[in-house]
VOGU-3710 file (C-alpha; in Angstrom, 3 decimals, decimal comma):
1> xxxxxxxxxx> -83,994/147,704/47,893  -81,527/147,104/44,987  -78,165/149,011/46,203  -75,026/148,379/43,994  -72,084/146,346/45,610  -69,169/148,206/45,708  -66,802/145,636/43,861  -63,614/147,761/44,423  -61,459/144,905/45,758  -57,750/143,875/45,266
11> xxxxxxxxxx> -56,193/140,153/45,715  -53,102/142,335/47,171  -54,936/143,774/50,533  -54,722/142,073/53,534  -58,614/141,256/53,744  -61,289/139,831/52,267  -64,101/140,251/49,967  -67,355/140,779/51,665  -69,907/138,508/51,020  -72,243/140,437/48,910
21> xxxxxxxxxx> -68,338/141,210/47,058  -68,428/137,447/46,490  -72,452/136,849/45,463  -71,880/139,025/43,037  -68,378/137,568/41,620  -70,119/133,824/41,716  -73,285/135,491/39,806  -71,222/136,994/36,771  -69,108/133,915/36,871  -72,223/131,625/36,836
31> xxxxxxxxxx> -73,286/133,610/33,603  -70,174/133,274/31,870  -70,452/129,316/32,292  -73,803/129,173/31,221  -72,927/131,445/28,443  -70,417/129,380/27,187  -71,970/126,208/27,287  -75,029/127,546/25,262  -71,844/128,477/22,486  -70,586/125,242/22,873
41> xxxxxxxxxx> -74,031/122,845/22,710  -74,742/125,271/19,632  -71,115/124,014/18,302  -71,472/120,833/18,827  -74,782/120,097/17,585  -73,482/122,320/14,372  -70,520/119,373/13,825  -72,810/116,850/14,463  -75,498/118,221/12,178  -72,489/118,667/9,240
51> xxxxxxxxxx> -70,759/115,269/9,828  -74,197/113,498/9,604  -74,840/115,556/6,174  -71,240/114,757/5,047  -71,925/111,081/5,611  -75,595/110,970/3,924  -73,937/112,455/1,124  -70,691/110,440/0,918  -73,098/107,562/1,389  -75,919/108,232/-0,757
61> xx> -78,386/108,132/2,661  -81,992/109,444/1,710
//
């Protein structure tokens, strides 16, 4: 039983978000995050990967 939430919501009106309303918010948002940080490890390890060349060259390193 996979029904769609209906995510038609405003921060204006008086009440609140259902709780499926806000499972689903906290999912998307969880994916983003995760998203992101894969982008970011994948950055990093990039600059540490190029710095560590830069110095092996600068350095004559084997």
């Amino acid at each position: 039983m996979d029904s769609k939430v209906d995510m038609t919501y405003s921060l204006m009106w008086d009440t609140e978000p259902s709780d499926e309303q806000l499972n689903e918010i906290m999912k998307e948002v969880g994916e983003d995050v995760r998203r992101e940080h894969e982008e970011i490890r994948k950055m990093i390890t990039e600059n540490i990967h190029r710095t560590w060349m830069q110095l092996r060259r600068e350095r004559q390193i084997p």
